[in-house]
C-alpha positions as CSV (number, residue, x, y, z in Angstrom):
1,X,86.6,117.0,80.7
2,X,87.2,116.3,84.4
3,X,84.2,114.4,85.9
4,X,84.3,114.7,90.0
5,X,85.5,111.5,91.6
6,X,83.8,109.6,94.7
7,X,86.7,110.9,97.0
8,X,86.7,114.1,95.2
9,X,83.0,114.2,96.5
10,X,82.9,113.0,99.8
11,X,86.1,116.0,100.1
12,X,83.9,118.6,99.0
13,X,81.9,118.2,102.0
14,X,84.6,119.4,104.3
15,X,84.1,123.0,105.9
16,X,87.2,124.2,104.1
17,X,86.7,128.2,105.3
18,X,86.3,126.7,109.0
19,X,89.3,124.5,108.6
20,X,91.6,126.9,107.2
21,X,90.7,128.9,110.5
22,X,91.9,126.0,112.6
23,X,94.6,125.6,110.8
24,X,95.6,129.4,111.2
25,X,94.7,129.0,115.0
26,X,97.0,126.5,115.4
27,X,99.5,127.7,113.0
28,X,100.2,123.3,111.8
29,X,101.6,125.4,108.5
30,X,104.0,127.8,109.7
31,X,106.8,125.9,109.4
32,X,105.5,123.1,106.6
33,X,107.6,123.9,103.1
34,X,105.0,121.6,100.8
35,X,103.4,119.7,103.0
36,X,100.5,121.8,103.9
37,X,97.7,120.5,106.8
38,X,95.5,120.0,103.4
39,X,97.5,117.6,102.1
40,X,98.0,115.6,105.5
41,X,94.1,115.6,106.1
42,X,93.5,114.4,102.6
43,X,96.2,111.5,102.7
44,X,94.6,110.4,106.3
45,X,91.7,110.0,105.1
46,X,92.6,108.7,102.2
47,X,94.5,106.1,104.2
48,X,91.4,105.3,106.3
49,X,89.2,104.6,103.6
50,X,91.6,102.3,101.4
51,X,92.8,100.5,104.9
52,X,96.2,100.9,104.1
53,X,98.5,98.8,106.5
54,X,101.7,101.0,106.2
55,X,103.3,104.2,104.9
56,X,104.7,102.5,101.8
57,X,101.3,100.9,101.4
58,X,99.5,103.9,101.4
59,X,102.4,106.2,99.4
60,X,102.2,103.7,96.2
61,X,98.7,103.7,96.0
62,X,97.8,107.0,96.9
63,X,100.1,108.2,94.4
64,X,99.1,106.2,91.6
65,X,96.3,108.5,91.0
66,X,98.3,111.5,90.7
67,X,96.5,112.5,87.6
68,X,93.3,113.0,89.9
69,X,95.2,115.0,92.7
70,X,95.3,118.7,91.3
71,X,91.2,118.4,91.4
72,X,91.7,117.7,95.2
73,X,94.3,120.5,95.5
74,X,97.2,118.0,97.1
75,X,100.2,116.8,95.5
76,X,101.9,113.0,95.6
77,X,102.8,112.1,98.9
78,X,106.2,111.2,100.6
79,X,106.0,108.6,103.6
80,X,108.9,109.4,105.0
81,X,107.1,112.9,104.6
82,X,103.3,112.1,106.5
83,X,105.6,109.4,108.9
84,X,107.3,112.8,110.0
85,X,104.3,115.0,109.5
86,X,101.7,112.3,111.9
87,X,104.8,112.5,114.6
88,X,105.1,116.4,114.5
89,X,102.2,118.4,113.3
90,X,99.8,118.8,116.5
91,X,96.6,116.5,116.5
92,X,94.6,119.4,118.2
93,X,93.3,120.6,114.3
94,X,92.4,117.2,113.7
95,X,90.3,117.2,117.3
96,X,88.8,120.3,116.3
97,X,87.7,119.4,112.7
98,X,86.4,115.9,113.7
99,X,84.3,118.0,117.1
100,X,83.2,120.7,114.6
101,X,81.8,117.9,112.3
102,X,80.2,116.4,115.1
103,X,78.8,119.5,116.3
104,X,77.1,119.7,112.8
105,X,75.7,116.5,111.7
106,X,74.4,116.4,115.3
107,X,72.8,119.4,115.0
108,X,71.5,119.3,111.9
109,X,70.2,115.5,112.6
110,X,68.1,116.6,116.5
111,X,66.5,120.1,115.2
112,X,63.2,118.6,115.0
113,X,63.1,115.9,117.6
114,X,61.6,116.5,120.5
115,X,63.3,114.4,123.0
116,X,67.1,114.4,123.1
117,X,68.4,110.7,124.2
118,X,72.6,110.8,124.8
119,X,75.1,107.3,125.5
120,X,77.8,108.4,127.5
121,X,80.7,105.7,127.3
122,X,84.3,105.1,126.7
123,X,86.4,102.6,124.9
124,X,89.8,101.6,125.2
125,X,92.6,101.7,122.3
126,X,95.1,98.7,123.3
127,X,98.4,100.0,122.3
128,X,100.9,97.4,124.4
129,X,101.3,95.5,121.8
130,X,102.5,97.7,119.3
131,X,105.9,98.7,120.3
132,X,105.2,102.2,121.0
133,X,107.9,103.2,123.6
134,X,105.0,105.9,125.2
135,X,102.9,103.2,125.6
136,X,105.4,101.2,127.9
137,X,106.2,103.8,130.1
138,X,102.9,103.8,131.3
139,X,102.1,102.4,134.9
140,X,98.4,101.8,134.3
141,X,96.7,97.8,133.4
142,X,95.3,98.6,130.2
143,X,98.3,100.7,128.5
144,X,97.0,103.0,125.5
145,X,94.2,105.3,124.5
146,X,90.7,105.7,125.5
147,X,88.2,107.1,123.2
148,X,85.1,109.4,125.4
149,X,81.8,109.7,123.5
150,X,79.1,111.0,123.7
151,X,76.0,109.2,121.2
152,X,72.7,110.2,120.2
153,X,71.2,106.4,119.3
154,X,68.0,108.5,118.2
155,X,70.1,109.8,115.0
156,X,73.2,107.5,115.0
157,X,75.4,110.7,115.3
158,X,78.0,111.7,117.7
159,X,77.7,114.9,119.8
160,X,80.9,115.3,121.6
161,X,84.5,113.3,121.5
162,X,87.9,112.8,123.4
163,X,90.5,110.8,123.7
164,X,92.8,110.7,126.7
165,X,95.5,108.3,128.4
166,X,93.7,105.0,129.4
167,X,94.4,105.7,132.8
168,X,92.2,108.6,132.9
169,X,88.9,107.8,135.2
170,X,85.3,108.4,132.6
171,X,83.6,110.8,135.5
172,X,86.8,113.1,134.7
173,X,85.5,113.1,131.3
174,X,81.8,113.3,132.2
175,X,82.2,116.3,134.5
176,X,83.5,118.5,131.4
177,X,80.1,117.3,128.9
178,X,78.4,120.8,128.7
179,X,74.6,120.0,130.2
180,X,71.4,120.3,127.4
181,X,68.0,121.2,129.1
182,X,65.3,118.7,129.1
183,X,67.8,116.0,127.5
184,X,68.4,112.1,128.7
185,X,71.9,110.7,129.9
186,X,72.3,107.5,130.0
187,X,75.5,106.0,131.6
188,X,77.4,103.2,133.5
189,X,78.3,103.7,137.2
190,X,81.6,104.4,136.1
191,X,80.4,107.9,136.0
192,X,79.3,107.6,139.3
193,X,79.9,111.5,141.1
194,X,76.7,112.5,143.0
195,X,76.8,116.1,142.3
196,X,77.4,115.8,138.9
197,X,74.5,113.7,138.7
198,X,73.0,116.6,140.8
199,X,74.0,119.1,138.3
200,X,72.1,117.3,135.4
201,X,69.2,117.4,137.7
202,X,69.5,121.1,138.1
203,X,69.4,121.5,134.1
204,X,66.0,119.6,134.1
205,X,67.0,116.9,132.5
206,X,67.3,113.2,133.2
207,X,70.2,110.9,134.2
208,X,69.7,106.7,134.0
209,X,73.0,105.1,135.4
210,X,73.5,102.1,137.8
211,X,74.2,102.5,141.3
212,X,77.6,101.5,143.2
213,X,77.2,98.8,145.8
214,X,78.3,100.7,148.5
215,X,75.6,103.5,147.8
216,X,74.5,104.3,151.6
217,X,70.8,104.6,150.9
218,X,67.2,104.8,152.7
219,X,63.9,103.8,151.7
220,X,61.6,107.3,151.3
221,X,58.7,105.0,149.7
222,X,58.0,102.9,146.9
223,X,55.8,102.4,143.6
224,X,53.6,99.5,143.1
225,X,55.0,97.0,140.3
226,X,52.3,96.3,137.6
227,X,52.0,92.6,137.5
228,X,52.6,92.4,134.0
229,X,56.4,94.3,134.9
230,X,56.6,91.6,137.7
231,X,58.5,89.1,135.8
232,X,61.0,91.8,135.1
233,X,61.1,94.5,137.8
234,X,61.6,92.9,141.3
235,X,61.2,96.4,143.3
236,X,60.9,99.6,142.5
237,X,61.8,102.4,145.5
238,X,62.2,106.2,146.4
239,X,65.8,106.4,148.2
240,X,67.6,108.9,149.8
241,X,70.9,109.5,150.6
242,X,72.1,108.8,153.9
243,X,75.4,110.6,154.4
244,X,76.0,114.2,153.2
245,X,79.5,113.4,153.5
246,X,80.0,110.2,152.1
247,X,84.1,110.0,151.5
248,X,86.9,111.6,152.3
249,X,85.1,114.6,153.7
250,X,83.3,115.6,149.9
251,X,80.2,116.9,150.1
252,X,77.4,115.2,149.3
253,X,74.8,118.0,147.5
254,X,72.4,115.6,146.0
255,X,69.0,116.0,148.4
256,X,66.6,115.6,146.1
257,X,64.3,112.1,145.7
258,X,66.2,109.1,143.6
259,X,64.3,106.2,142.2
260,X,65.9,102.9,142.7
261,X,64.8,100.1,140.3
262,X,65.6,96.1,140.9
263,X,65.9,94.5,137.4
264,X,65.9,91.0,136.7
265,X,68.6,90.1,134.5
266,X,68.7,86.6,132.5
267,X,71.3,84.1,133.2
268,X,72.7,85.8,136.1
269,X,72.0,85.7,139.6
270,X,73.1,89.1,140.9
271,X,70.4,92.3,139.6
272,X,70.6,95.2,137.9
273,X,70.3,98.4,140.5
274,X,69.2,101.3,138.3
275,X,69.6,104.7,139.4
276,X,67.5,107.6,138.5
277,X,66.1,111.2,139.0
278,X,63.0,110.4,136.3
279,X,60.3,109.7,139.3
280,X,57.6,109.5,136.4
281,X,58.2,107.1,133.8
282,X,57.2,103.2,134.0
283,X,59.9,101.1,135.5
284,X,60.1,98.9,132.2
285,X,60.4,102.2,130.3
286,X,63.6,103.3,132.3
287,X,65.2,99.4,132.6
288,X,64.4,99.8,128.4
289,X,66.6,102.8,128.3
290,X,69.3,101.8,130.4
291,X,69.6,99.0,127.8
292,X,69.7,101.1,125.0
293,X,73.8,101.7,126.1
294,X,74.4,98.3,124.5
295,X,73.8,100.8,121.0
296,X,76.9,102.8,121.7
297,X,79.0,99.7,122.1
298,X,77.6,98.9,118.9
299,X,79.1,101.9,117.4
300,X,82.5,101.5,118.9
301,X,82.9,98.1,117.6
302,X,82.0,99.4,114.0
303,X,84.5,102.1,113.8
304,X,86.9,99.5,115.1
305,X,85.8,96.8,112.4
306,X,85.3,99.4,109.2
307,X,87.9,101.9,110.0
308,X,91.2,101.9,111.0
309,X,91.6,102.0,114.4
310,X,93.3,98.3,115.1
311,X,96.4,99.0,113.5
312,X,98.7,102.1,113.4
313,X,101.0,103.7,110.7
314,X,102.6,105.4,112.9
315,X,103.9,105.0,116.5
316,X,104.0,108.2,118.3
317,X,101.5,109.4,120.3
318,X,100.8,112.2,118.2
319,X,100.0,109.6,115.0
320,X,97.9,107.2,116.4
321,X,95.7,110.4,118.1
322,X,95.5,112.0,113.9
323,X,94.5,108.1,112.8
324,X,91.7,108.0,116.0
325,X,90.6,111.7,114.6
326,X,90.5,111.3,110.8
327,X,88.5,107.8,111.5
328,X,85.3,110.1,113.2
329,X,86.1,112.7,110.5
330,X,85.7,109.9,107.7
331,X,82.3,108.4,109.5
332,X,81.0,111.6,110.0
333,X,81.7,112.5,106.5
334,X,79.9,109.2,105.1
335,X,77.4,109.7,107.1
336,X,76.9,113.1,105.9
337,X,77.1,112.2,102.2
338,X,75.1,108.9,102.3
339,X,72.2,111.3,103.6
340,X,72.7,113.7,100.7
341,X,72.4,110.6,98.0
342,X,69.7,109.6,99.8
343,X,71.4,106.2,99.9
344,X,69.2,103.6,101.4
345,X,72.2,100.6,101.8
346,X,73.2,100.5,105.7
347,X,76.3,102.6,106.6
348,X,79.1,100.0,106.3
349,X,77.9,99.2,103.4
350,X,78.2,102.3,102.1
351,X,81.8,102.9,103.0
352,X,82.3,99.8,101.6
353,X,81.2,100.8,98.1
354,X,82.8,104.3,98.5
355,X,85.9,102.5,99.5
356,X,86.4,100.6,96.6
357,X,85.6,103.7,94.1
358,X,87.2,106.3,95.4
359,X,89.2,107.6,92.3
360,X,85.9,106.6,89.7
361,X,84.5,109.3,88.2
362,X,81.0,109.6,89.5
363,X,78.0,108.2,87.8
364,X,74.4,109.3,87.9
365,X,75.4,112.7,89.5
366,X,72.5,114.5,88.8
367,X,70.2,111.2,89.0
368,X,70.7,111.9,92.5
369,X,70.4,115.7,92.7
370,X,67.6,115.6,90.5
371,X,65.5,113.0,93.0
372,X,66.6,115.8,96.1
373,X,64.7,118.3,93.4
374,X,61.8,116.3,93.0
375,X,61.6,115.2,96.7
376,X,61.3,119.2,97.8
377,X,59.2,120.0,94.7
378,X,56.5,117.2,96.6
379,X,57.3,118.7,100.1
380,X,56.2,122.2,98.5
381,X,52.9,120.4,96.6
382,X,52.0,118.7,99.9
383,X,52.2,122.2,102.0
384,X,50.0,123.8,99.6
385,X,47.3,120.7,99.0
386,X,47.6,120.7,103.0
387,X,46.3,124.2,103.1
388,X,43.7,124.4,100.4
């Protein structure tokens, strides 16, 4: 009798109704003879969990678990197959599964919290020196990708990705984030547009950033620093902006009150300038927040270190954008299952262990099922103790 597998689990958690409407949308299997989108998805991830460093790598032991493969509806691969597959078949239904994930998780994981705290950031992908022929083409310093998140610290989930040309500036990217009401951005002053930091102010919500050193300001007024903040916050200000043209004839639409906070910063001489709209909160809180960036740097460096995002099995642009995709679809799809095991081990842990039994036939399946049971069976006997 066939017993589920790990991989066969952590599958089954894919939207497969949605996907297939991507897929249809951006008909990836009009022209495919065998070699379905299914099957591609399947091998990539596949490929990202088991860290394979090449196509032959990844063919021979993929494929020495064909006997599990009809139970995840995909046949033995061919790498000359996927090589032509990651070069041809378009990446968009690979953007729009991972941003649909996203979407969920993130949704699913902020229902109940009140506040809504987001990490706007980029990383780059170094591609110049892998050999890809794109890559050299390029006229930019850093030649390669760059990966655009946004990051909910509060949950550990993502709530919006992109990847673009390195040489792509991050306020381009920023300017197309859809708003949330009553939600706090916090960014670097790479960001820095003054009426897009005008048009989160307009959606009541909060921006923390850092501003520019050419910022034409005035002093409206200032706050008095508690003494206890003193060894921390050197000044804390009301500015305005001076020029409502400040470059290049652009409008300048921001009028409203900024708050300008002088952090100390340890082992250097220069400050941190911290710009933002929140004229309520305690200096220390809003220097405290602006620090809580470091958490999505965090993240990038994990994705880097756990998945495969280093090295490439395939050079077009095209394949390395499906290995960038499927390694946020595989997070997001631990993440998603170490939550229904109710798995207490951190998350790289995790992958770890899901790695390295991928084709075992799962233990304990209903030990776990039958603690979710139990744990709403309490929830209910709670509700109606509560209300006696």
């Amino acid at each position: 009798m066939y017993s589920q597998t790990y991989f066969g689990e952590l599958l089954s958690l894919l939207p497969k109704q949605k996907f297939r409407s991507i897929v249809k949308r951006n008909k990836t299997d009009k022209y495919s003879k065998g070699f379905k989108t299914w099957d591609h998805l399947v091998a990539m991830i596949y490929a990202q969990l088991s860290k394979a460093n090449s196509l032959r790598e990844l063919e021979t032991t993929f494929n020495s678990f064909s006997n599990k493969h009809y139970h995840l509806g995909v046949k033995s691969i061919k790498r000359s197959t996927l090589g032509e597959a990651n070069q041809k078949r378009d990446s968009k239904v690979f953007e729009e599964l991972a941003n649909y994930l996203i979407s969920q998780v993130h949704h699913d994981s902020t229902k109940d919290l009140k506040a809504l705290l987001y990490l706007l950031d980029s990383s780059p992908i170094p591609l110049s020196n892998h050999h890809h022929k794109w890559v050299d083409e390029m006229n930019h310093r850093t030649k390669g990708l760059k990966v655009h998140l946004l990051y909910s610290p509060l949950t550990k989930t993502l709530s919006q990705l992109s990847i673009t040309n390195s040489d792509i500036n991050d306020i381009n990217k920023g300017q197309e984030l859809k708003i949330e009401t009553n939600a706090i951005y916090v960014f670097d002053k790479g960001y820095t547009d003054y009426n897009w930091w005008y048009k989160i102010h307009r959606h009541n919500s909060i921006f923390i950033t850092r501003f520019k050193k050419n910022a034409s300001l005035k002093v409206a007024g200032t706050f008095p620093v508690d003494s206890k903040q003193e060894s921390k916050i050197m000044a804390d200000e009301i500015v305005l902006f001076k020029n409502k043209t400040p470059r290049k004839g652009k409008k300048n639409e921001y009028r409203e009150p900024l708050r300008r906070i002088t952090v100390k910063r340890e082992n250097k001489d220069t400050p941190l300038i911290i710009a933002t709209n929140d004229l309520e909160k305690p200096a220390e809180q809003i220097a405290d927040l602006y620090k809580k960036r470091w958490d999505i740097e965090l993240f990038f460096k994990w994705i880097k270190q756990n998945l495969k995002i280093k090295r490439f099995i395939g050079t077009s642009e095209n394949a390395v954008k499906i290995q960038i995709y499927t390694a946020i679809i595989t997070y997001t799809l631990a993440l998603m299952l170490k939550k229904m095991k109710l798995a207490k081990e951190p998350l790289y842990l995790f992958v770890e262990k899901l790695s390295s039994l991928m084709f075992v036939p799962v233990k304990n399946r209903m030990d776990y099922q039958n603690r979710i049971r139990k744990r709403q069976q309490n929830k209910i006997k709670y509700q109606y103790a509560f209300f006696q």
